[in-house]
C-alpha positions in Angstrom: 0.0 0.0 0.0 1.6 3.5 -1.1 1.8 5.8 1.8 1.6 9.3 2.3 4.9 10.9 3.4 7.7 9.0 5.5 6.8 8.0 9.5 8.9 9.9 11.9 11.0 9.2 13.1 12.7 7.0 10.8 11.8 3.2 10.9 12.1 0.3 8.4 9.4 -1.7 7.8 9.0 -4.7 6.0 6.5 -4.0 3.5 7.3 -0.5 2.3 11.1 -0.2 3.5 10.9 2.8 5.4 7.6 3.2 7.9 5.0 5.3 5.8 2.1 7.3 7.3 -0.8 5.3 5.8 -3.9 8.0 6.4 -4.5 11.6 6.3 -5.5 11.6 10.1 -2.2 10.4 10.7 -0.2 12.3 8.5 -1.7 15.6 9.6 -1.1 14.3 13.4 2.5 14.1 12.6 2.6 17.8 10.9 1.3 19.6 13.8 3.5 17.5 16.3 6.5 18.9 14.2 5.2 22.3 14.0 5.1 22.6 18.2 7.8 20.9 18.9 10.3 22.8 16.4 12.1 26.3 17.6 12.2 28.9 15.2 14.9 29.1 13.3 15.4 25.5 13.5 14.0 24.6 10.1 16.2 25.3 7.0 15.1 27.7 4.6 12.3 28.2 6.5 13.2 30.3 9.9 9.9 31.2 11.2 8.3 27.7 11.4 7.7 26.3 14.6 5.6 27.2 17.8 8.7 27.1 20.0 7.0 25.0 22.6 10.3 25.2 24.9 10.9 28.8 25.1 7.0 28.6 26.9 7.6 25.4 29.5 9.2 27.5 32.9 7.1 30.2 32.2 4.5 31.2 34.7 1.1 29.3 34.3 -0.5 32.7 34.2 -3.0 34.2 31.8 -0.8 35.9 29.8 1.1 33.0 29.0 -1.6 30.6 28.3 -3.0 33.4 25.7 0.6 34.0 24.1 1.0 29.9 23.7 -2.3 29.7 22.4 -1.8 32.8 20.1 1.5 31.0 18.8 0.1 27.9 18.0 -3.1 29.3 16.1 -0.6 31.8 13.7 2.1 29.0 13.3 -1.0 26.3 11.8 -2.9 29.3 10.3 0.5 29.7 8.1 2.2 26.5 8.2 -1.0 23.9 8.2 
């Protein structure tokens, strides 16, 4: 069965050679895992992608915070997804 883009991260399997993502669902489960977990300027070519989840994690769990995660995330898929 042809597959949708590769399975990360990396793994052989025996009937396609490298693990595939077999549905959209996953596929697009996969994409926005990638998007919060990468850093700006992480990504080649692209500098701006990512949510930058780690800059956020000893923040204060205040108001402000929440509303700037949750702003980050909803730009970063509005552009990226």
């Amino acid at each position: 069965m042809a597959g949708i883009s590769p399975k990360l991260p990396l793994e052989l399997d025996p009937e396609d050679g490298i693990g595939l993502t077999k549905t959209l669902k996953e596929t697009i489960k996969q994409n926005l895992k990638m998007l919060v977990l990468t850093s700006p300027g992480e990504r080649l070519m692209i500098p701006e992608y990512g949510v930058g989840l780690r800059n956020f994690l000893f923040e204060q769990n205040a108001d402000v915070t929440r509303a700037a995660l949750s702003n980050t995330i909803r730009d970063q898929i509005r552009i990226y997804m």
